[in-house]
BAFI-3210 file (N, C-alpha, C; in Angstrom, 3 decimals, decimal comma, padded with zeros to 6 digits):
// residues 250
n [1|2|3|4|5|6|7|8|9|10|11|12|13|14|15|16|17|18|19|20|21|22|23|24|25|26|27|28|29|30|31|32|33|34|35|36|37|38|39|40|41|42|43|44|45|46|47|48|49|50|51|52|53|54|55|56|57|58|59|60|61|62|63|64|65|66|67|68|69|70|71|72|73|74|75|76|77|78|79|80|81|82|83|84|85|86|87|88|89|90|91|92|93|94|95|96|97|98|99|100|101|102|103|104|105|106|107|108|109|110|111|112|113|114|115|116|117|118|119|120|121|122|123|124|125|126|127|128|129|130|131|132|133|134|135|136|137|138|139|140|141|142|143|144|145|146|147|148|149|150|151|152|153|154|155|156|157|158|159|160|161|162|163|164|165|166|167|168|169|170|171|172|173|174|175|176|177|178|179|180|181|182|183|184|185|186|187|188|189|190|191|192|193|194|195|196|197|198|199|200|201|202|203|204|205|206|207|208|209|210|211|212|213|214|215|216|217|218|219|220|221|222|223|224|225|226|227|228|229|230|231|232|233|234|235|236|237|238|239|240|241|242|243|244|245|246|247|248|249|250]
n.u [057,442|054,625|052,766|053,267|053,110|053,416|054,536|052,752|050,575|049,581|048,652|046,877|045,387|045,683|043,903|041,095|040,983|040,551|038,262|036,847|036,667|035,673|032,833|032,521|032,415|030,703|028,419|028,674|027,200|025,505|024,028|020,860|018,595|016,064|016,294|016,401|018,720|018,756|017,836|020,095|022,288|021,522|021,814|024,660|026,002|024,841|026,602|028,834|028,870|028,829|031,015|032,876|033,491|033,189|031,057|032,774|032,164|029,797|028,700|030,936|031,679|029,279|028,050|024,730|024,925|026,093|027,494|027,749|026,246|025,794|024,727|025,113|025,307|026,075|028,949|030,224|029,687|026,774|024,065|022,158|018,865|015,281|015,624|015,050|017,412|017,807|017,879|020,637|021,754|024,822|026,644|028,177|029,847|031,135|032,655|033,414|034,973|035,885|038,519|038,984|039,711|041,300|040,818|039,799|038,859|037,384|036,350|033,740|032,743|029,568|027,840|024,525|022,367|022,150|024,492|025,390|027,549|029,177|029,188|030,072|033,027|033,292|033,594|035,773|037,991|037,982|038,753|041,156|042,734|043,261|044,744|046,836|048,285|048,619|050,639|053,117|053,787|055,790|058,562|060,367|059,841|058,553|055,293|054,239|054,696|052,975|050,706|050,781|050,262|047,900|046,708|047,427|047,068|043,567|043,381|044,291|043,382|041,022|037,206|037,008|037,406|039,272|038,027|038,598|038,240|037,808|039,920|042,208|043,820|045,548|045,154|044,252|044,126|042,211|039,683|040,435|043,346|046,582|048,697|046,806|045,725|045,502|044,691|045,536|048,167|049,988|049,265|051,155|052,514|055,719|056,194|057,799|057,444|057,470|058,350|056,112|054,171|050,301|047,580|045,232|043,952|042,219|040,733|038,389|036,094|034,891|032,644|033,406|034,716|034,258|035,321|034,259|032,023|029,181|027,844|024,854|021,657|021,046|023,336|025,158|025,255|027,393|027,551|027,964|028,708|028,065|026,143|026,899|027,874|029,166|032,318|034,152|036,689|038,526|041,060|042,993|046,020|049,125|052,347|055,273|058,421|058,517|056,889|052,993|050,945|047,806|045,115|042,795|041,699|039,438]
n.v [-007,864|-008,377|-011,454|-013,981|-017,685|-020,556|-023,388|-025,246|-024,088|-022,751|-024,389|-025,742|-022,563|-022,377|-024,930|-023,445|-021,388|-022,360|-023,385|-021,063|-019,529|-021,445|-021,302|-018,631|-018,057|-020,349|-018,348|-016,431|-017,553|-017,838|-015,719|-013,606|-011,470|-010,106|-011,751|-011,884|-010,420|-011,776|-014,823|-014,949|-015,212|-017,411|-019,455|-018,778|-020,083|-022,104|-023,040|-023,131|-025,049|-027,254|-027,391|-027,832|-026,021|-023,781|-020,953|-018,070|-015,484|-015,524|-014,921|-013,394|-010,764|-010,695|-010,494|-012,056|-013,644|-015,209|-014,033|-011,022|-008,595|-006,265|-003,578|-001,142|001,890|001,396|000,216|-001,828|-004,362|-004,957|-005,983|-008,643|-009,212|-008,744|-007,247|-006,517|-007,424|-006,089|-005,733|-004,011|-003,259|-003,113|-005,208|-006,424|-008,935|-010,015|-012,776|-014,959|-017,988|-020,693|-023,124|-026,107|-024,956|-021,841|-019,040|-017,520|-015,071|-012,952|-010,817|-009,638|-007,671|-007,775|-006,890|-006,861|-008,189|-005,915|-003,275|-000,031|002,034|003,809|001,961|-000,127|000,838|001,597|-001,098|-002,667|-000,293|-000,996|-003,836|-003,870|-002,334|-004,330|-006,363|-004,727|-004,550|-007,258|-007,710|-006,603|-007,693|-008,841|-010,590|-008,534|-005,992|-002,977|-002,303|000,071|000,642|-000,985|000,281|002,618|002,126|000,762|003,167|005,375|004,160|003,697|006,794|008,316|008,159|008,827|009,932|008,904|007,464|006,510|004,730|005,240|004,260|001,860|-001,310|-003,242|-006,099|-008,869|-012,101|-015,447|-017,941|-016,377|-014,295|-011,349|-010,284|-008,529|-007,307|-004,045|-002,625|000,161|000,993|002,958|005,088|005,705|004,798|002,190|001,779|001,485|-001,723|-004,289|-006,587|-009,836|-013,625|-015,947|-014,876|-013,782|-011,787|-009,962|-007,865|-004,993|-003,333|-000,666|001,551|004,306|006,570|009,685|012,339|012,134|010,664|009,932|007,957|006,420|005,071|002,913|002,924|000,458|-000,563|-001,750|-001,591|-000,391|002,944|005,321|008,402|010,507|009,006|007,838|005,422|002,111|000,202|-002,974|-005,514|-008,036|-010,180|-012,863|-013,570|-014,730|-014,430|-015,366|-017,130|-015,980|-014,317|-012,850|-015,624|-015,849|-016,895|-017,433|-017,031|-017,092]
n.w [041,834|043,549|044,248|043,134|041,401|042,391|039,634|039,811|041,443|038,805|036,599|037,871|037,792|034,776|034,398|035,333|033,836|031,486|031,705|032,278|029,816|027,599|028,793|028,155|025,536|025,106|026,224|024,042|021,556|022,760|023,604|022,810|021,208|023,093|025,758|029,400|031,719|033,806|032,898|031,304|033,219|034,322|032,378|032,133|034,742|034,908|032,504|033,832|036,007|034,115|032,893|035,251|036,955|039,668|040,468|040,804|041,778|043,195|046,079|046,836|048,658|049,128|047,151|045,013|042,818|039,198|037,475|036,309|034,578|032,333|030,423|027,830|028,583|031,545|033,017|034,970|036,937|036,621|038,083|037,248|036,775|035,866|033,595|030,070|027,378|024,497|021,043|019,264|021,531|023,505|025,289|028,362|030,082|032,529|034,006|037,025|037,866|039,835|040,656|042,347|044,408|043,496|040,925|038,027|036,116|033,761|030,997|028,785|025,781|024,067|021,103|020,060|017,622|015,350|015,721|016,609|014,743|016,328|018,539|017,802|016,865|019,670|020,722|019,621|019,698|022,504|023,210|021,567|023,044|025,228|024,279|023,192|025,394|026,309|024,318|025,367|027,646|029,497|031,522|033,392|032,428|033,209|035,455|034,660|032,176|030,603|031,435|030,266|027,623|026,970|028,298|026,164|023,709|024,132|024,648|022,830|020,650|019,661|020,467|023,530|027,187|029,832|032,520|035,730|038,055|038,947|038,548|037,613|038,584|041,242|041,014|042,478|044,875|046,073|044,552|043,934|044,408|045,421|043,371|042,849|039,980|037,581|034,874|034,160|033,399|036,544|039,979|041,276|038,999|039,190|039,491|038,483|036,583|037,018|036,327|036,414|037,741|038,046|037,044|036,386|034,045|032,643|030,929|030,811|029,110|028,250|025,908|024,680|026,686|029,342|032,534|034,542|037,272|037,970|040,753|040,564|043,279|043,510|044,760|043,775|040,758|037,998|036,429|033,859|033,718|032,086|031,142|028,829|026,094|027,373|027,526|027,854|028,744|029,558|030,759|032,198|033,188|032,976|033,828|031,660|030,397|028,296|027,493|027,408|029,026|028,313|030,370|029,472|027,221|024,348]
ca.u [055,979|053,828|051,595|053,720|052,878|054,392|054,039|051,624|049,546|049,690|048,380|045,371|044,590|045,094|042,505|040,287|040,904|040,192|036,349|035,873|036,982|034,416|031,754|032,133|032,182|028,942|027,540|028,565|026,487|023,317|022,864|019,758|017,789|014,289|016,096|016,114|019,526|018,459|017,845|021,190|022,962|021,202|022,661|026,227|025,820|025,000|027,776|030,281|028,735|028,944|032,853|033,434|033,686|031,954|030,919|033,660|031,301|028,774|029,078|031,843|031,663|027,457|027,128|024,175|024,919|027,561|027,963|027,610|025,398|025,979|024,154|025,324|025,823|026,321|029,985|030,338|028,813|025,763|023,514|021,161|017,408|014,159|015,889|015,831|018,621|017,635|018,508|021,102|022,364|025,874|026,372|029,387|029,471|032,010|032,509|034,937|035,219|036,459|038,086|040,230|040,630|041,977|039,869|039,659|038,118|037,562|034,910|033,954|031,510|029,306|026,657|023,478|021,661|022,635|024,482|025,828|028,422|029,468|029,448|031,096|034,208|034,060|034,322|037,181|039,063|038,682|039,608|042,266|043,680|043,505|045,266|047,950|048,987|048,562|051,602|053,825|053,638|057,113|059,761|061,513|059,083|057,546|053,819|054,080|054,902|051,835|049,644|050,763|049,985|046,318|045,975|047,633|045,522|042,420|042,818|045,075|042,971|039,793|036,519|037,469|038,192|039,149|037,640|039,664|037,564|037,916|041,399|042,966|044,065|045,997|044,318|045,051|042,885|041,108|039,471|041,209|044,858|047,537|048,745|046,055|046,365|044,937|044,491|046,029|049,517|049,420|049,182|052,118|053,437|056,964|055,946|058,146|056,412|058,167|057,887|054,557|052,962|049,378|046,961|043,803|043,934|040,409|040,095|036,855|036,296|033,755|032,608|033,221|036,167|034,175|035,396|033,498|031,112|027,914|027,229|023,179|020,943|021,252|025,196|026,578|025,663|027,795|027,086|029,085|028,022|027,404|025,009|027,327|027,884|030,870|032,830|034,979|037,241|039,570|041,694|043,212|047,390|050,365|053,960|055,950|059,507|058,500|055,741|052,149|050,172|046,384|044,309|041,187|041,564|038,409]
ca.v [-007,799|-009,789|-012,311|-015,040|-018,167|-021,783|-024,183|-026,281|-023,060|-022,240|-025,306|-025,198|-021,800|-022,897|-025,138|-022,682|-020,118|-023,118|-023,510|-019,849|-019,646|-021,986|-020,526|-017,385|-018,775|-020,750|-017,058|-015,361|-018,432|-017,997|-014,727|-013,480|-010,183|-010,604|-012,474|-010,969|-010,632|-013,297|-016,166|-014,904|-015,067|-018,806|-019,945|-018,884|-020,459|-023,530|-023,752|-023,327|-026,255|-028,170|-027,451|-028,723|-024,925|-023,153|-019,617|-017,262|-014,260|-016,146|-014,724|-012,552|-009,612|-010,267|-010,788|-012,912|-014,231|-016,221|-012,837|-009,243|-008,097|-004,418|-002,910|-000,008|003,212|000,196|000,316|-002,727|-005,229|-004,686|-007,116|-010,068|-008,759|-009,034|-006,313|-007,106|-007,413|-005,737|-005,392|-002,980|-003,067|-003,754|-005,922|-006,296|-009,872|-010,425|-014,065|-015,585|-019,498|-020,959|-024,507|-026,544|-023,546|-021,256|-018,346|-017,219|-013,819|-012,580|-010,106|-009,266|-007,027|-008,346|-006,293|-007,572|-007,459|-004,749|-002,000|001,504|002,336|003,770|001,304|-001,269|000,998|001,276|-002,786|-002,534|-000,284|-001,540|-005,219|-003,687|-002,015|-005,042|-007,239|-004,076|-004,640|-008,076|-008,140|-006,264|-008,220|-010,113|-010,839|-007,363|-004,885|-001,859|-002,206|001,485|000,715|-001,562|001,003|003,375|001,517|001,059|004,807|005,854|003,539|004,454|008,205|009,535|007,849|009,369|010,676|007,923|008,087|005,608|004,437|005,632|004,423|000,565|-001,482|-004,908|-007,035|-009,753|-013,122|-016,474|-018,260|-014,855|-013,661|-010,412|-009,915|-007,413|-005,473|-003,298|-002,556|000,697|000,696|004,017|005,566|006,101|003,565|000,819|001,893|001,114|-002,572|-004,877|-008,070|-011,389|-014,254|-016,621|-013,479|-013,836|-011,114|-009,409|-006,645|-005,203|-001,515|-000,239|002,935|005,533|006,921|010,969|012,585|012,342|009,128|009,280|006,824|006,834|003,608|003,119|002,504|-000,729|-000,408|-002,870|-001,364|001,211|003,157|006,671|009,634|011,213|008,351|007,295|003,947|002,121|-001,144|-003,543|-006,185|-008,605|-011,205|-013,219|-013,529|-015,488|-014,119|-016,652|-016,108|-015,798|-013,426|-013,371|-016,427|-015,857|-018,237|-017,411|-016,992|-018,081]
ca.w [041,798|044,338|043,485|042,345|041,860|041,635|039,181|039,973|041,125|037,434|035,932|037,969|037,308|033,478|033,724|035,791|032,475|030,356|031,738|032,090|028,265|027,635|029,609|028,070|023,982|024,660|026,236|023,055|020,836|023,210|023,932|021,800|021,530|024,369|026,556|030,226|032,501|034,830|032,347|031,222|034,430|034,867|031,653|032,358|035,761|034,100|031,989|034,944|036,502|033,333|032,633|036,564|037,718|040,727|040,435|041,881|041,943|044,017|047,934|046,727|049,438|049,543|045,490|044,538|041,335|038,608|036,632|036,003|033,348|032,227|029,436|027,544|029,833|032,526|033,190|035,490|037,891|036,241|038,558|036,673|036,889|034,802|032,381|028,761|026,350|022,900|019,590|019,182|023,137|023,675|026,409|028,976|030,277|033,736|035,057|037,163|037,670|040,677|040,322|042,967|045,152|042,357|040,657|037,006|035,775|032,586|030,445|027,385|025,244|022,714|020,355|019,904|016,759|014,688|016,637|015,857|014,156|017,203|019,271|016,992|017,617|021,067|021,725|019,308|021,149|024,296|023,346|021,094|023,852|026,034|023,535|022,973|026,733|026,379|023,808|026,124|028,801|029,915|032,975|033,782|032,054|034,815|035,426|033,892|030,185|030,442|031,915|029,278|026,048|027,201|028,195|024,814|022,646|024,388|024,795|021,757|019,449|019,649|021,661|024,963|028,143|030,726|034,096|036,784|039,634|038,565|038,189|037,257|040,258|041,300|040,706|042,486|045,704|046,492|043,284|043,776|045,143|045,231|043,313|042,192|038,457|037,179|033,293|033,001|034,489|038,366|041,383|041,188|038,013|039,162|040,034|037,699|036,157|037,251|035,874|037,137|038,287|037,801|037,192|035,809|032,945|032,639|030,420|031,086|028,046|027,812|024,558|025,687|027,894|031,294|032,756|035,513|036,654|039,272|041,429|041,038|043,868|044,021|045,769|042,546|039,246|037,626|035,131|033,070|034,794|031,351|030,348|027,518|026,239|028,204|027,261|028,970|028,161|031,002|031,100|033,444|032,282|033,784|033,004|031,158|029,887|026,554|027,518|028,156|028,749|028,253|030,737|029,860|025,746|024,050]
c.u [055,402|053,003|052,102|053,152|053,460|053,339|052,549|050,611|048,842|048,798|046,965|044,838|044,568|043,841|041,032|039,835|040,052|038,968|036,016|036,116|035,851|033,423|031,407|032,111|030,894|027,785|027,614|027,506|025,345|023,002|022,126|018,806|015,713|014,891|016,212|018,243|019,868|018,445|019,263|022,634|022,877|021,983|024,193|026,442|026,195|026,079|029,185|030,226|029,216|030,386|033,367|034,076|032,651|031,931|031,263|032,575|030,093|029,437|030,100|031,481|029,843|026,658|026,335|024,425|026,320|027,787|027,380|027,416|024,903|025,285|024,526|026,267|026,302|027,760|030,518|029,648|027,503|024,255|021,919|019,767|016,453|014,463|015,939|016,846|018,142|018,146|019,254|021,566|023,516|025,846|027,569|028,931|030,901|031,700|033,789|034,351|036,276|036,420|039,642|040,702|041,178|040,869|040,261|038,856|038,354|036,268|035,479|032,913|031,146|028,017|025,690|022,044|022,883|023,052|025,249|027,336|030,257|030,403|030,277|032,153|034,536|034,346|035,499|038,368|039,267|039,121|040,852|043,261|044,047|044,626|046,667|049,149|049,242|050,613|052,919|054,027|054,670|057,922|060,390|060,617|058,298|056,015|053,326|053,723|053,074|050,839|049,542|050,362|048,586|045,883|046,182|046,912|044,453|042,186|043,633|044,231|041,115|039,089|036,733|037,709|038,151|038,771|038,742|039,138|038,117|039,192|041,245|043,635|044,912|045,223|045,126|043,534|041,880|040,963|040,272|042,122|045,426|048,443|047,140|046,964|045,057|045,536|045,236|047,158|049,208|050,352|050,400|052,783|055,093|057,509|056,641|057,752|057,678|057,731|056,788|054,305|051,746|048,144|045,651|044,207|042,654|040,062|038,618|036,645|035,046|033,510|032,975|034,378|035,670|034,173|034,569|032,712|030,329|027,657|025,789|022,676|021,235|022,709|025,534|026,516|026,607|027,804|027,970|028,036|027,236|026,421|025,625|027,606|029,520|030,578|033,950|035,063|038,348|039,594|042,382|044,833|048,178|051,466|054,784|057,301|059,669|057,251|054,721|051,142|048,443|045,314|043,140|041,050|040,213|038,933]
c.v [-008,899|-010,340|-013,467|-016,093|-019,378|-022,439|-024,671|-025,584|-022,666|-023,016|-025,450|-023,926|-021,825|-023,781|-024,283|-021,700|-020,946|-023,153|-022,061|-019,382|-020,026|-021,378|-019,252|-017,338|-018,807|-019,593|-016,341|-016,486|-018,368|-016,959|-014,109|-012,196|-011,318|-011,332|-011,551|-011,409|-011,897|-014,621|-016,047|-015,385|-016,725|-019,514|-020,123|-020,182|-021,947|-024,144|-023,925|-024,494|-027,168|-028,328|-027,559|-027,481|-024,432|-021,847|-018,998|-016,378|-014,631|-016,091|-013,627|-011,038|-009,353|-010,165|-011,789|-013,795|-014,723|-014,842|-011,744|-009,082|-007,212|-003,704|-001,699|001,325|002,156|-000,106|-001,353|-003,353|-004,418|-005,964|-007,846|-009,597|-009,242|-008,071|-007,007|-007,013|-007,299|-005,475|-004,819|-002,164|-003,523|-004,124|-006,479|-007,638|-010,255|-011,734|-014,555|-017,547|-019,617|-022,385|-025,219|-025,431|-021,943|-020,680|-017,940|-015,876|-013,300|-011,909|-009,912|-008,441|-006,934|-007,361|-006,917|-006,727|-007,031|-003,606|-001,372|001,119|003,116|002,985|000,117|-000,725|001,295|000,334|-002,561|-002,289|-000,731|-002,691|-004,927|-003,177|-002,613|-006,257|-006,292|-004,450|-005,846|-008,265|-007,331|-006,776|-009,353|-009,393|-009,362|-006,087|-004,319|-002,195|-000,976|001,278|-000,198|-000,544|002,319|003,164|001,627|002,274|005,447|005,084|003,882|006,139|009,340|008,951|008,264|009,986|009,426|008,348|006,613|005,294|004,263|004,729|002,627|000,206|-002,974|-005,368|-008,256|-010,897|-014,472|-017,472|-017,556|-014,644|-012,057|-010,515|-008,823|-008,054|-005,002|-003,205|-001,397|000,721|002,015|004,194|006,124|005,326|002,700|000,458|001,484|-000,352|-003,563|-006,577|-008,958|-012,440|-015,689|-015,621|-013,547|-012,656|-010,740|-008,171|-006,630|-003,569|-001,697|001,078|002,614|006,343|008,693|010,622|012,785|010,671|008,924|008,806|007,123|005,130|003,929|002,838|001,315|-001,356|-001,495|-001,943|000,387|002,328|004,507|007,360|010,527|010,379|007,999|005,976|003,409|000,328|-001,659|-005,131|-006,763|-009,859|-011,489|-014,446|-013,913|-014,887|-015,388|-015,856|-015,702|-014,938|-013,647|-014,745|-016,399|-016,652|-018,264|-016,914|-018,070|-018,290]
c.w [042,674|043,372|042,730|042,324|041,794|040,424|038,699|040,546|039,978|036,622|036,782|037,788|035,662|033,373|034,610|034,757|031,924|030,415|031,587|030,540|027,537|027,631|028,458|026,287|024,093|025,234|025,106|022,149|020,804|023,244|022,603|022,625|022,720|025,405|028,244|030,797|033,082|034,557|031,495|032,124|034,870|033,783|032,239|033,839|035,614|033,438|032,884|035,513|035,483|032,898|033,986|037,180|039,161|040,538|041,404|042,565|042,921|045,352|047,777|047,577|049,009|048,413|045,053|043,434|040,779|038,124|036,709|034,677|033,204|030,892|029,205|028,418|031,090|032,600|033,307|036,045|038,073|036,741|037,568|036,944|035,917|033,524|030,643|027,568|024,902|021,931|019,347|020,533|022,826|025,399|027,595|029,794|031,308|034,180|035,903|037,703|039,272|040,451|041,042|043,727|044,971|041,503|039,103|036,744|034,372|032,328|029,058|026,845|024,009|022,006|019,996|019,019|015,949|015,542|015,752|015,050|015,706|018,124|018,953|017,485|018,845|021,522|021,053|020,255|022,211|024,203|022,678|022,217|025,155|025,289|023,066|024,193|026,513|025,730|024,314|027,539|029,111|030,988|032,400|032,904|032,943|034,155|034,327|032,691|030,451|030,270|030,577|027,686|026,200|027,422|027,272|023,828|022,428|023,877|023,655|020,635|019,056|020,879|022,773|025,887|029,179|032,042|034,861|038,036|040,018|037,722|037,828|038,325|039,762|041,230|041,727|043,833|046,365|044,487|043,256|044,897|045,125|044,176|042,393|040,692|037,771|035,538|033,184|034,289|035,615|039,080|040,754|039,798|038,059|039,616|038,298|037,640|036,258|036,818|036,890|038,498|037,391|037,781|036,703|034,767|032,200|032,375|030,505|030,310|028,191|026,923|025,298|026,487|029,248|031,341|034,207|035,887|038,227|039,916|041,641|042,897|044,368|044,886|044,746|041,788|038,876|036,598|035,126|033,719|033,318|030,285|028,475|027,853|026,783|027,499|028,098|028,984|029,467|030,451|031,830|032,599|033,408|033,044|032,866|030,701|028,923|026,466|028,358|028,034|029,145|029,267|030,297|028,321|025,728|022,618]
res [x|x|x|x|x|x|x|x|x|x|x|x|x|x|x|x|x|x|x|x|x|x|x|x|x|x|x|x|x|x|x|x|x|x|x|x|x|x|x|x|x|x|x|x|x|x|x|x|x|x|x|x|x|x|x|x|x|x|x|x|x|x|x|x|x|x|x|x|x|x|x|x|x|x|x|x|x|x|x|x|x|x|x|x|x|x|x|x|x|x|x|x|x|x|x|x|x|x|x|x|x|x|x|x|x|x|x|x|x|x|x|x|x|x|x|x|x|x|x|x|x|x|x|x|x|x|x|x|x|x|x|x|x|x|x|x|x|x|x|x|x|x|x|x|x|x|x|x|x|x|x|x|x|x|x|x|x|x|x|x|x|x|x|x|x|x|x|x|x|x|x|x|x|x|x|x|x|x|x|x|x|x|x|x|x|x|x|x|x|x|x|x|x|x|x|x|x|x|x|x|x|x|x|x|x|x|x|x|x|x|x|x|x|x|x|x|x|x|x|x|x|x|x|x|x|x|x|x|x|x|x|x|x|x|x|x|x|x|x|x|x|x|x|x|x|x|x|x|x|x]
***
């Protein structure tokens, strides 16, 4: 598997996890129904500075901002605006951290307020089925088996479906590397995990069996084509010989 890395690569992107870890705690603490995207987006921002990070996502192929802020039907790189964040929105929250050269990425999706019933189990699954892969993850195991636990979690266990369009990546002084990493069986399935191989693992589920997804207007945001609610869950994992090591655990 490409993407190795040494050592002492390793240990700075641990503490690159360690701030975006951070970062992304004191966003679950603050965020609060009325507030808008943008004073969202300035927060996080803030706290990257304050844990001695720089915001990866900032310039990234012409991206304004520290994060991606997705609402509901909002898939992904859901760009920072005057939108507001209400009661009973679930909320998809992408950052990455750049620190010493060395990049970090991670998401998560938090409910705000009181939300459905619904929607409670769609973050589930999708962090459950990021944390299923997670515990399969060691030296000499195919990319495949990975890819397969997350598409059997997701899609034998109810109405789901997974984003095809959007993958998991290599991680290291580019925020994204090789190998691609699609969440479900395919692409580079026969790509065997080595140990300090660094990557991204980042399910993206859709309530509903159409996984497909519409890029708005604006050429970032993405949203489910059938206007259902989507979730989406990433971390940013080092192979160790005793498994996986988390960088970016909060």
């Amino acid at each position: 598997m490409t993407n190795i890395k040494t050592k002492d690569e390793i240990k700075i992107m641990v503490k690159a996890g360690e701030i975006l870890a951070n970062v992304l705690k004191d966003t679950q603490d603050y965020i609060f129904p009325l507030i808008t995207k943008n004073q969202l987006d300035c927060f996080i921002e803030e706290r990257i500075h304050f844990y001695g990070g720089k915001p990866a996502f900032k310039n990234f192929h012409g991206y304004k901002y520290a994060s991606c802020i997705s609402i509901n039907e909002e898939v992904v790189h859901g760009i920072p605006d005057d939108t507001i964040i209400k009661n009973g929105d679930i909320v998809g929250i992408d950052v990455g951290v750049k620190y010493n050269g060395y990049n970090s990425d991670a998401a998560i999706t938090v409910g705000i307020g009181k939300i459905s019933d619904q929607a409670k189990d769609l973050i589930n699954i999708t962090k459950s089925a990021l944390d299923v892969a997670i515990l399969h993850i060691k030296p000499g195991v195919k990319l495949g088996v990975i890819q397969k636990k997350i598409q059997e979690h997701v899609e034998n266990v109810g109405d789901y479906s997974l984003v095809r369009d959007f993958s998991g990546h290599g991680i290291g002084k580019n925020l994204q590397e090789e190998p691609i990493i699609p969440n479900y069986f395919g692409k580079n399935s026969h790509l065997i995990l080595k140990e300090n191989a660094v990557f991204c693992i980042e399910p993206m589920v859709i309530i509903g069996k159409n996984y497909s997804v519409i890029t708005k207007n604006d050429s970032w945001t993405v949203i489910s084509a059938s206007k259902n609610l989507a979730a989406h869950f990433e971390h940013t994992i080092a192979v160790t010989q005793n498994g996986a090591r988390v960088l970016t655990k909060i």
